[in-house]
Backbone as CSV, one residue per row, in Angstrom:
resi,resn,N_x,N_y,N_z,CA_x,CA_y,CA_z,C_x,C_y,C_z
1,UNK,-73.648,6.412,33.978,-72.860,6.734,32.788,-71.427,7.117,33.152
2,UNK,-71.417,7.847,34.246,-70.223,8.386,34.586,-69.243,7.203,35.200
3,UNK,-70.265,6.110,35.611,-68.963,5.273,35.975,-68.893,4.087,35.201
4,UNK,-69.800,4.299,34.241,-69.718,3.603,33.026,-67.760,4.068,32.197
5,UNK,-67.957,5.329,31.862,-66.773,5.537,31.274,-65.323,5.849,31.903
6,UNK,-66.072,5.176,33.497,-64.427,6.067,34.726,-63.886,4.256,34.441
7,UNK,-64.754,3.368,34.131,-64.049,1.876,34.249,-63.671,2.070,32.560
8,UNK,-64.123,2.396,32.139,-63.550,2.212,30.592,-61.975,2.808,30.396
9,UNK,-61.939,4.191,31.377,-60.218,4.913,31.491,-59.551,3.788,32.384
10,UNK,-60.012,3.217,33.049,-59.155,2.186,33.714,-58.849,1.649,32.745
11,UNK,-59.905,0.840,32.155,-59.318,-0.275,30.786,-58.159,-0.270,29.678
12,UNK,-58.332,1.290,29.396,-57.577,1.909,28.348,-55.950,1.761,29.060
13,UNK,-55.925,2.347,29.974,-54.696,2.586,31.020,-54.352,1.571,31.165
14,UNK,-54.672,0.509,31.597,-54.429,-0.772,31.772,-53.868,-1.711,30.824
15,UNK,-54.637,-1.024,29.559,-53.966,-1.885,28.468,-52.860,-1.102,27.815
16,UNK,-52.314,0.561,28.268,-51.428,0.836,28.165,-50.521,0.503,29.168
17,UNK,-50.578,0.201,30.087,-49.477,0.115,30.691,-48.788,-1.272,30.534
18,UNK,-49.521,-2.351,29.842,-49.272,-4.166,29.693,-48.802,-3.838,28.234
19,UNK,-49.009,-2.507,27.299,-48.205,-2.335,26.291,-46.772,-2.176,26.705
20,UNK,-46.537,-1.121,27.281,-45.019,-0.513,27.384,-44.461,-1.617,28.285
21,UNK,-45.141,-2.487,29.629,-44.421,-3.072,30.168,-43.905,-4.034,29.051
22,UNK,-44.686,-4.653,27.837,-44.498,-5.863,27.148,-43.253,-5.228,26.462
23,UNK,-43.662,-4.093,26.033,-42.568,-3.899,25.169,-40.914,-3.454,26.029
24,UNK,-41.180,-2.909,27.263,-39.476,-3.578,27.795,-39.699,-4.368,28.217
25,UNK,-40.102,-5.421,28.390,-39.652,-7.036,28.346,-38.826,-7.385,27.465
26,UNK,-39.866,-6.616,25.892,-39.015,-7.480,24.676,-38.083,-7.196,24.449
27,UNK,-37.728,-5.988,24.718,-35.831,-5.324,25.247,-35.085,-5.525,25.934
28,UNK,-35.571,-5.949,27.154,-34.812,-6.706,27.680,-34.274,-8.081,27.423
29,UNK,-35.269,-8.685,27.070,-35.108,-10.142,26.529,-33.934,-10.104,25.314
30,UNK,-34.576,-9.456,24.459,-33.616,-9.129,23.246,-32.219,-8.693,23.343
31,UNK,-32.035,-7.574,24.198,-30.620,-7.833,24.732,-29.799,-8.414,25.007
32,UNK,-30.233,-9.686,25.625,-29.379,-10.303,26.681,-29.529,-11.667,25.405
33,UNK,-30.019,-11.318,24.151,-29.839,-12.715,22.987,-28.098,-12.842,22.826
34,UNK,-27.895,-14.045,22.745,-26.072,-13.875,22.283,-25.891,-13.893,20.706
35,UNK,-24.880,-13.983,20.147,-24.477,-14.581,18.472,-23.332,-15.046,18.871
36,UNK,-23.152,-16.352,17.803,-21.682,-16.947,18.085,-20.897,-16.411,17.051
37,UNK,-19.671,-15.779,17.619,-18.841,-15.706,16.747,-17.949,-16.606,15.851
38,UNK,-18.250,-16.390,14.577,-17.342,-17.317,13.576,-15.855,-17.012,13.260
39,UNK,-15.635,-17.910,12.547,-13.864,-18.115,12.097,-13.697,-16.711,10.661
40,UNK,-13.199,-15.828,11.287,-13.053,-14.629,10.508,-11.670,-14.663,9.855
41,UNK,-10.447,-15.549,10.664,-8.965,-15.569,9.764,-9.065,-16.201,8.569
42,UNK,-8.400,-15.298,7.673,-8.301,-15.985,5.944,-9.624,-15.550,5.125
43,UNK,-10.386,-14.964,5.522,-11.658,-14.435,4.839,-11.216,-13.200,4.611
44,UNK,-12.143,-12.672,3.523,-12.194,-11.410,2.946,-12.705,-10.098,4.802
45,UNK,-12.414,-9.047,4.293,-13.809,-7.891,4.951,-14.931,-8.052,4.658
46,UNK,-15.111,-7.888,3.477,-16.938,-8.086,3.145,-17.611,-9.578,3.665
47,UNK,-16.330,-10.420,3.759,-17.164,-11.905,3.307,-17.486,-12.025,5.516
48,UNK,-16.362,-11.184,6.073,-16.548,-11.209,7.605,-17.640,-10.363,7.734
49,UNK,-17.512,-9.485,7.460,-18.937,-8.598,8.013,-20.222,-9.134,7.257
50,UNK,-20.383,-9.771,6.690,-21.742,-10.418,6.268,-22.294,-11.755,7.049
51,UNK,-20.872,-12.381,7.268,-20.671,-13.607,8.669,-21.060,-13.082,9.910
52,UNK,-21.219,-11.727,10.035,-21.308,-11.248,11.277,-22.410,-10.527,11.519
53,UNK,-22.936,-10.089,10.329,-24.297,-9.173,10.216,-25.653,-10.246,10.330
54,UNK,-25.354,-11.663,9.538,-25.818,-12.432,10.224,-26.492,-13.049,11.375
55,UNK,-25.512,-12.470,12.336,-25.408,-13.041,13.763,-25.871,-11.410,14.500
56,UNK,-25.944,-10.237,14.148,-26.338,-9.610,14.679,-25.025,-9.010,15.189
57,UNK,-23.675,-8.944,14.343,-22.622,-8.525,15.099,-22.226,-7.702,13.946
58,UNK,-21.165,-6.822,14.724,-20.181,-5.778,13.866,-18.956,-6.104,13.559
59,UNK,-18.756,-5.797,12.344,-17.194,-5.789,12.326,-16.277,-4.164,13.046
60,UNK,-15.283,-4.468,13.300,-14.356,-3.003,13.890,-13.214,-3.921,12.892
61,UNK,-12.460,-3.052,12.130,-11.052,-2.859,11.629,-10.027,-2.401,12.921
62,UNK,-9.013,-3.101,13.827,-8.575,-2.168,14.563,-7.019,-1.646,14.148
63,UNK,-6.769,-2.499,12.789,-5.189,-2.372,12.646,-5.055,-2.938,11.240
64,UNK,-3.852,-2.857,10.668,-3.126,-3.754,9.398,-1.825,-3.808,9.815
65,UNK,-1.481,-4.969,9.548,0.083,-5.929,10.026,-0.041,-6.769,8.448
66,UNK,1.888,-6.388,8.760,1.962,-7.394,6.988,1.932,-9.107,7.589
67,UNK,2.011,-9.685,6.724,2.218,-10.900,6.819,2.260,-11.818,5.965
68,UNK,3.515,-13.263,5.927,3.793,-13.663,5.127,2.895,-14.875,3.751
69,UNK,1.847,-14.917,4.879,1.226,-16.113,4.053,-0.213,-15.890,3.762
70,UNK,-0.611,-14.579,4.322,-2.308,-14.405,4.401,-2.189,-13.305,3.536
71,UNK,-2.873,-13.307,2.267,-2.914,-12.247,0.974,-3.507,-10.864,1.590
72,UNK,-3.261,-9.939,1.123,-3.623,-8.607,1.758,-5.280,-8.496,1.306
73,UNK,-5.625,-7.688,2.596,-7.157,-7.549,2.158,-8.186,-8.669,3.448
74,UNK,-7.377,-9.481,3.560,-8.059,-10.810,4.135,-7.927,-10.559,5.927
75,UNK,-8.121,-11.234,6.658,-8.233,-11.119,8.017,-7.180,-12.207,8.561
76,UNK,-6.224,-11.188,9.518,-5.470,-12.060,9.840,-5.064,-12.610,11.068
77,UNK,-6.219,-11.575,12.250,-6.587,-11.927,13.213,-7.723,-11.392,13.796
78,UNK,-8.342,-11.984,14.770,-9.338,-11.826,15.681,-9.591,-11.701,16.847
79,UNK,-10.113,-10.622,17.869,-9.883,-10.379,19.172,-11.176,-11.775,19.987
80,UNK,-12.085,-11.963,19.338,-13.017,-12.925,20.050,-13.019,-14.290,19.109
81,UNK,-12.466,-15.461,20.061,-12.327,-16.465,19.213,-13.652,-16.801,18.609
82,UNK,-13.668,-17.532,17.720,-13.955,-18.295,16.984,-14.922,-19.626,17.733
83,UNK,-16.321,-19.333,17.760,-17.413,-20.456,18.775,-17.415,-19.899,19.757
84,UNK,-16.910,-18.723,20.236,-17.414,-17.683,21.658,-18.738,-17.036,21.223
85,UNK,-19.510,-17.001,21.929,-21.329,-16.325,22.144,-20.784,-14.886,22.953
86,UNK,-21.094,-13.838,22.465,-21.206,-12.073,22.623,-22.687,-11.991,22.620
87,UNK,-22.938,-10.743,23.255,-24.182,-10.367,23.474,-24.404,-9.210,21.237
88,UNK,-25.368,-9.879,21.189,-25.727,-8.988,19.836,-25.163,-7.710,20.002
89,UNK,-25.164,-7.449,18.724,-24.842,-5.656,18.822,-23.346,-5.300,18.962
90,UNK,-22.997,-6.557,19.919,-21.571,-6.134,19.925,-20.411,-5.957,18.764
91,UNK,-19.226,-5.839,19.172,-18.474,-5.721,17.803,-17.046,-6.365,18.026
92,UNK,-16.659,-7.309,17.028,-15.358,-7.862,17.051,-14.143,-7.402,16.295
93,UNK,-13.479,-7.371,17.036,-12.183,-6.731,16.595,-11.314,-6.990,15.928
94,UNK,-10.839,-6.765,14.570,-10.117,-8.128,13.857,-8.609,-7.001,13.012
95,UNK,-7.746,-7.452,13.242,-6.322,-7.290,11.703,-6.773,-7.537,10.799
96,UNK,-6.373,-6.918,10.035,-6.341,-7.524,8.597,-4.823,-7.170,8.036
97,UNK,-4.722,-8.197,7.328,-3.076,-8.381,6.457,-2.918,-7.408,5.698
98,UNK,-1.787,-7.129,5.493,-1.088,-5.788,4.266,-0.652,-7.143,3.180
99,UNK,-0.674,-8.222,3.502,-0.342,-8.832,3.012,1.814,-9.191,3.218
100,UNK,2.679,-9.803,2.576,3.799,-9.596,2.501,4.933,-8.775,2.690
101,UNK,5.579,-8.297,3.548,6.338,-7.378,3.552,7.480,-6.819,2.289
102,UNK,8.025,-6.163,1.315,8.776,-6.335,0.741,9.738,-5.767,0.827
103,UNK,10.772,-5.850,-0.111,12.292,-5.951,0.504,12.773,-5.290,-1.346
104,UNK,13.787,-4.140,-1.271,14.022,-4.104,-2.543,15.437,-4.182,-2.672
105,UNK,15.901,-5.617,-3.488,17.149,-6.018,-3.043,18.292,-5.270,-4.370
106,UNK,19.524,-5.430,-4.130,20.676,-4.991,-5.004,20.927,-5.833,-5.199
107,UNK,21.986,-5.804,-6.547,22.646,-7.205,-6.371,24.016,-6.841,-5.886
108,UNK,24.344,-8.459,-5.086,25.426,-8.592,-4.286,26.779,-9.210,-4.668
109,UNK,26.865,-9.717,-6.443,27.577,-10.473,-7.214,29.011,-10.022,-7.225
110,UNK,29.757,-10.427,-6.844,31.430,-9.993,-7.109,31.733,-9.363,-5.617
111,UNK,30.524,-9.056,-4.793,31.137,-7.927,-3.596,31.571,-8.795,-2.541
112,UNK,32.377,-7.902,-2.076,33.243,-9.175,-0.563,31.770,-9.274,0.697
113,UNK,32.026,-10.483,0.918,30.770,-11.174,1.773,30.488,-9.820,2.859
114,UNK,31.596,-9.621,3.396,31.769,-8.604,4.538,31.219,-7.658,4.324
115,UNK,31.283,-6.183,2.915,30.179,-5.810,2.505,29.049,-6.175,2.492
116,UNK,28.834,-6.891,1.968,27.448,-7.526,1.826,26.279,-7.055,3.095
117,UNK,27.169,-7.987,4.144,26.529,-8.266,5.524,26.158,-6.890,5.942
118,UNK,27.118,-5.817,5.943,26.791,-4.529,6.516,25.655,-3.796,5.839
119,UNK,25.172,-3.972,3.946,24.310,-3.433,3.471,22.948,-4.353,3.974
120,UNK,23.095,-5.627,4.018,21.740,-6.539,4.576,21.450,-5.883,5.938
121,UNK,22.461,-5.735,6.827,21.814,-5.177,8.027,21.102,-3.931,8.272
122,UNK,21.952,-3.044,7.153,21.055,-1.642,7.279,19.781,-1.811,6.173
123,UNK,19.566,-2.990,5.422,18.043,-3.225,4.896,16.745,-3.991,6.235
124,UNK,17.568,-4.374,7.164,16.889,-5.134,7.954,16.699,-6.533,7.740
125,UNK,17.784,-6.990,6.973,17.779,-7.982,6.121,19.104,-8.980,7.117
126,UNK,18.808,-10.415,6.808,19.959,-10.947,7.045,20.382,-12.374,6.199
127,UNK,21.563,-13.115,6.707,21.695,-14.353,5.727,21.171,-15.529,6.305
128,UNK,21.154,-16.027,5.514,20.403,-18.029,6.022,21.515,-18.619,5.927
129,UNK,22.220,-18.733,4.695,23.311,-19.856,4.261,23.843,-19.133,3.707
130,UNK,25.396,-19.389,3.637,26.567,-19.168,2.650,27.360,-20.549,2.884
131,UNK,27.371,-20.863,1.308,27.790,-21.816,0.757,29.459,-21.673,-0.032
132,UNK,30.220,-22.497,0.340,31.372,-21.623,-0.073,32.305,-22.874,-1.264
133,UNK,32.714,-22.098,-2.072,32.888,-23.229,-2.963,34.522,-22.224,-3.898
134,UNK,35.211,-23.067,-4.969,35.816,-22.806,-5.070,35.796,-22.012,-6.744
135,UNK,36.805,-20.895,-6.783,36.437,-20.525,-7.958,37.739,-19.879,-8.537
136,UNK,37.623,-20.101,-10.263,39.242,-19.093,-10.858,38.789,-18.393,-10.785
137,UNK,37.563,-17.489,-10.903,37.631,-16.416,-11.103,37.450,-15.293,-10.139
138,UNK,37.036,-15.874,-9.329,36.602,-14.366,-7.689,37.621,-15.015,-6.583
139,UNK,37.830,-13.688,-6.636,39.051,-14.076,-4.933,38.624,-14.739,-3.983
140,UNK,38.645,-15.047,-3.110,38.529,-15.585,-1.756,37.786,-14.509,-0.761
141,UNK,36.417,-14.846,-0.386,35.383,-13.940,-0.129,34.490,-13.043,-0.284
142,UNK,34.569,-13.355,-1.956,33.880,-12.651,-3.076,32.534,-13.105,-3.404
143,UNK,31.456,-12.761,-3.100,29.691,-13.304,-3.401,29.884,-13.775,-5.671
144,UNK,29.895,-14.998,-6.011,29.971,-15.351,-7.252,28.259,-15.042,-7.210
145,UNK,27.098,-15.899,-6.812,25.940,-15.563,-6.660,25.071,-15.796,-5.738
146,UNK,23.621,-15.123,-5.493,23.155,-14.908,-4.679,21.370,-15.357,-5.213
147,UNK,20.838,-15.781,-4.105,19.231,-15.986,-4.442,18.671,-15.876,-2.896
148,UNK,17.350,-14.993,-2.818,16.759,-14.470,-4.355,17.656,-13.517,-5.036
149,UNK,17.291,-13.323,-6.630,18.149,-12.214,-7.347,17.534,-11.073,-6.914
150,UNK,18.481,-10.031,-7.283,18.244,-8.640,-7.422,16.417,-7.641,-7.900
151,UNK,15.726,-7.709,-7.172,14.795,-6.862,-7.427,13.486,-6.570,-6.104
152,UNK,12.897,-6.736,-6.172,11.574,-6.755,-5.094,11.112,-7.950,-4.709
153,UNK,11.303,-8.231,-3.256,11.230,-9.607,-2.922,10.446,-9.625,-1.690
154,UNK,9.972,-10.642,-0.853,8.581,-10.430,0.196,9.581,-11.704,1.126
155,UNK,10.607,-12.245,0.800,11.396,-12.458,2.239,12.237,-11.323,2.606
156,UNK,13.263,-11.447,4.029,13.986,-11.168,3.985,15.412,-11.987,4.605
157,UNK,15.558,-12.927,3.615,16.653,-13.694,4.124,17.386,-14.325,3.053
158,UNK,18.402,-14.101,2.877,19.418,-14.300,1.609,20.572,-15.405,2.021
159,UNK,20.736,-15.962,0.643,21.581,-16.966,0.425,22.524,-16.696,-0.513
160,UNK,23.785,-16.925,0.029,24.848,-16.541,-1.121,25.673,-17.698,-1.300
161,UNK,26.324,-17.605,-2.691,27.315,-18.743,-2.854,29.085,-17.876,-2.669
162,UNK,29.831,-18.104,-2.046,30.810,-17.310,-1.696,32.268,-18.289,-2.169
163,UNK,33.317,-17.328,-2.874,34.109,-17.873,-3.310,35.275,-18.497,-2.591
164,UNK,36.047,-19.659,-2.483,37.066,-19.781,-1.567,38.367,-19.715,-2.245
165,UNK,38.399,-19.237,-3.824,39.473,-18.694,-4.173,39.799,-19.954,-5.544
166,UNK,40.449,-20.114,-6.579,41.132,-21.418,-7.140,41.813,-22.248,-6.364
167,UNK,41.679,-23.585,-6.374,41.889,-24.612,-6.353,43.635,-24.532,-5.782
168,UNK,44.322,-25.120,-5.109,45.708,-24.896,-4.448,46.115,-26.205,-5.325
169,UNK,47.333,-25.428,-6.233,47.915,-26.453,-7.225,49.049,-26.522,-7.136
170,UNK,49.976,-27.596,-6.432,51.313,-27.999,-6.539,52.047,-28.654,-7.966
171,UNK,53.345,-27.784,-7.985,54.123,-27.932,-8.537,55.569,-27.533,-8.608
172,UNK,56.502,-28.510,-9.436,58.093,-27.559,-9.428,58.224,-26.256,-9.570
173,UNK,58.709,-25.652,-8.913,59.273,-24.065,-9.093,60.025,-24.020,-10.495
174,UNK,59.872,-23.588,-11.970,60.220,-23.494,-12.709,62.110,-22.764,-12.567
175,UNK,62.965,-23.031,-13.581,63.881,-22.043,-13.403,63.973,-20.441,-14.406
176,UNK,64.399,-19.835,-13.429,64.138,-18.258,-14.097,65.305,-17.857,-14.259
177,UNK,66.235,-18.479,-14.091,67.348,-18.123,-14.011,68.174,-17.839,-15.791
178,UNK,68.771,-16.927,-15.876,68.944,-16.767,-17.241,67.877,-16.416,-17.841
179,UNK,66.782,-15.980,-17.709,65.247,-15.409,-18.315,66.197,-14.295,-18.226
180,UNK,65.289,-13.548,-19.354,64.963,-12.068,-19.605,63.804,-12.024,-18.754
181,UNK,63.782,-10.646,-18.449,62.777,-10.336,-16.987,61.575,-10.209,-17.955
182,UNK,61.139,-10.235,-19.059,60.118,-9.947,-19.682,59.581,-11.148,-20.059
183,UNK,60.160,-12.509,-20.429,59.897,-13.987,-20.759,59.684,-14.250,-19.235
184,UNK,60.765,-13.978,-17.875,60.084,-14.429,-16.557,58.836,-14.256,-15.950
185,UNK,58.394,-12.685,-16.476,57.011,-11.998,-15.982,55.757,-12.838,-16.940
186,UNK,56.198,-13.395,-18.244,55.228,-14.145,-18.860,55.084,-15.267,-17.914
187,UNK,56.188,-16.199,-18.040,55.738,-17.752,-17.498,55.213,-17.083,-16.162
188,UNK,55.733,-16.357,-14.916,55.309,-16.540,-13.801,53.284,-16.030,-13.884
189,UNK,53.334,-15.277,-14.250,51.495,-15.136,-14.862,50.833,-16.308,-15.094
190,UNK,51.441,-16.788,-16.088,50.874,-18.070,-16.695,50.708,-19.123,-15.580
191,UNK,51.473,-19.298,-14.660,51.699,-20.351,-13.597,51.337,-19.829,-12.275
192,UNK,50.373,-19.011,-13.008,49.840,-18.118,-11.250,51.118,-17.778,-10.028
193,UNK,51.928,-17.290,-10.432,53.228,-17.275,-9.351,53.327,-15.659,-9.520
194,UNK,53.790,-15.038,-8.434,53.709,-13.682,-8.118,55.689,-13.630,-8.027
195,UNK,55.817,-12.705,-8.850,57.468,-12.185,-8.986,58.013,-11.417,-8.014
196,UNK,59.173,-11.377,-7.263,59.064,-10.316,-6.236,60.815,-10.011,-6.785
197,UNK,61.033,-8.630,-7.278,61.807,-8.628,-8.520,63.111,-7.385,-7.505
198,UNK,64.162,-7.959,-7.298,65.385,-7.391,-7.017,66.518,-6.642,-7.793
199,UNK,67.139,-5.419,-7.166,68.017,-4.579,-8.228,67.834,-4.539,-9.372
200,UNK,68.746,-4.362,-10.702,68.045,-3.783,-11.963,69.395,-4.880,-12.849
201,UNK,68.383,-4.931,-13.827,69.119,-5.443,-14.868,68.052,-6.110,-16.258
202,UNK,69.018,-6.627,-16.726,68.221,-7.698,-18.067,67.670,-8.984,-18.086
203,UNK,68.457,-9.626,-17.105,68.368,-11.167,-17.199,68.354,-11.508,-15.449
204,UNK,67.817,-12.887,-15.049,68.050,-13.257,-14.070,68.874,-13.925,-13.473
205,UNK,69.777,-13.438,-12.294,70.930,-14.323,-12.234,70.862,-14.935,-11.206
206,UNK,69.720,-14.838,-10.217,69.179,-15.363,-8.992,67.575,-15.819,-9.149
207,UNK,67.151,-16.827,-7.980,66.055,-16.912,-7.388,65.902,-17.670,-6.444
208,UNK,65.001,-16.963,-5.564,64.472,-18.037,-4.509,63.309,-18.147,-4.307
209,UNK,62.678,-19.586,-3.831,62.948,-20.930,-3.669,63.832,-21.266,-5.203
210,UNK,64.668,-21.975,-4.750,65.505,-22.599,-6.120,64.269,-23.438,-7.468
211,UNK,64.578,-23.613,-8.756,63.960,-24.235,-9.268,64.082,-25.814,-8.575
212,UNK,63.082,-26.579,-9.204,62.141,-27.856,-8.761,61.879,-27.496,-7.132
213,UNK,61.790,-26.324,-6.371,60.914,-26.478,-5.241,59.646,-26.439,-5.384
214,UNK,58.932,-27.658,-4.666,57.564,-27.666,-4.677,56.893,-26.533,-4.197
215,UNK,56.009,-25.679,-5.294,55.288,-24.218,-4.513,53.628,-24.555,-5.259
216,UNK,53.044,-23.597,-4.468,51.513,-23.667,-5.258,51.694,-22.331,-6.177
217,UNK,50.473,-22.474,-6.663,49.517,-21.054,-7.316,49.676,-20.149,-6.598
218,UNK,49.940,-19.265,-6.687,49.329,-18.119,-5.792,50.900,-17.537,-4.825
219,UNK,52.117,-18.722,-4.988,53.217,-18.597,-4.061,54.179,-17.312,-4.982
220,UNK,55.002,-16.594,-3.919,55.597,-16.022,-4.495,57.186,-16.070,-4.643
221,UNK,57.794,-15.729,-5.927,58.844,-16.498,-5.975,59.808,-15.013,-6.100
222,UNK,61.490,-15.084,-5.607,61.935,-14.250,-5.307,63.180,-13.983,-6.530
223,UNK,63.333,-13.056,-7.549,64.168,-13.491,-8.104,65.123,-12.244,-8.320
224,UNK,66.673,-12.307,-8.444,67.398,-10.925,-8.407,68.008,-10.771,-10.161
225,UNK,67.893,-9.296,-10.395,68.191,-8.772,-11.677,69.240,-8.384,-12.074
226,UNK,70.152,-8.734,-13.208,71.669,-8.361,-13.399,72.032,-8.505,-15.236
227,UNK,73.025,-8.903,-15.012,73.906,-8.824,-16.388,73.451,-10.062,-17.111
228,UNK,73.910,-11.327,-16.363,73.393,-12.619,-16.970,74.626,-13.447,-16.816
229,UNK,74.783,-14.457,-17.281,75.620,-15.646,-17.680,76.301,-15.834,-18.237
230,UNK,77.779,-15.026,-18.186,78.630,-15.461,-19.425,78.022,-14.457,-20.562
231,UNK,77.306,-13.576,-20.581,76.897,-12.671,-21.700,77.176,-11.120,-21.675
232,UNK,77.474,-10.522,-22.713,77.670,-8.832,-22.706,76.485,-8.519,-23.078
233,UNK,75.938,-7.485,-22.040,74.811,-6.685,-22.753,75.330,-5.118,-22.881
């Protein structure tokens, strides 16, 4: 009897010990299973970690970076490519997008380009193109307009249209001579000509460039102030 039940504790023992060995086998074995990692850029979080729970893998968040073309929320990179085999359990490391960076712009309409440039730089901002064209109405280096317009924008790179001033228009130097300085200050306005007005008087009894000299817009004409022509004032 007694060695009836001393072989039966063998048996028992025996079949415990082909338990626990079986069962680290199956741990071991199981360990060393791989999962392939999938294409996680441009997917949601949820829609990656379900791609990955799948496979017996983790997601890790390790960062957010903006970026211009991948909507926020979504994944915009990955530390283990895409068809690489990891041992289960493990965990892949991925960005995800803030989405767009934005930019909150002023407007830049009427201001000299040169301004401009110094407020874009302290936005972190800079230009692409300036286009320069001609205009009556803004001086020469004056922003007429700008795109994008004025408000919250996700580039940062601006385009302006910049003025190169009116058009350079030749013509005779009118005569001023014998004008009243108040009829001279009209026409020279009118004819875009700048007066550059000598000693004192009523009428004009000088100027230079003489009348019919060819001058533009914008030229300035020299004329001296006195009594007049043969007249008592």
């Amino acid at each position: 009897m007694k060695t009836f039940f001393k072989l039966s504790g063998y048996i028992v023992a025996f079949i415990a010990i082909g338990a626990v060995v079986a069962f680290l086998v199956f741990r071991i074995v199981d360990s060393n299973k791989t999962g392939t990692v999938p294409l996680l850029t441009g997917k949601s979080i949820t829609e990656s970690a379900e791609l990955l729970t799948k496979r017996k893998l983790f997601l890790n968040v390790e960062g957010k970076e903006h970026h211009g073309e991948i909507p926020a929320g979504s994944i915009m990179k990955q530390n283990v490519a895409a068809g690489q085999k990891i041992n289960v359990g493990e965990e892949v490391g991925v960005i995800v997008s803030k989405g767009p960076e934005m930019y909150s712009l002023p407007s830049f309409e009427e201001q000299a380009l040169a301004d401009a440039k110094l407020t874009l730089l302290n936005l972190g901002m800079k230009i692409r193109k300036v286009t320069w064209v001609h205009s009556d109405t803004e001086s020469k280096g004056r922003i007429i307009a700008q795109r994008p317009l004025p408000g919250n924008i996700a580039s940062n790179e601006m385009n302006f249209l910049v003025s190169l001033g009116p058009y350079d228009v030749s013509y005779k130097c009118p005569s001023f001579v014998n004008m009243t300085i108040d009829d001279a200050i009209i026409l020279a306005r009118e004819l875009g000509i700048k007066l550059s007005i000598k000693k004192q008087g009523s009428r004009v009894i000088f100027q230079k460039p003489e009348a019919e000299t060819v001058i533009k817009n914008g030229d300035t004409v020299e004329i001296t102030l006195g009594r007049g022509w043969g007249m008592w004032f």
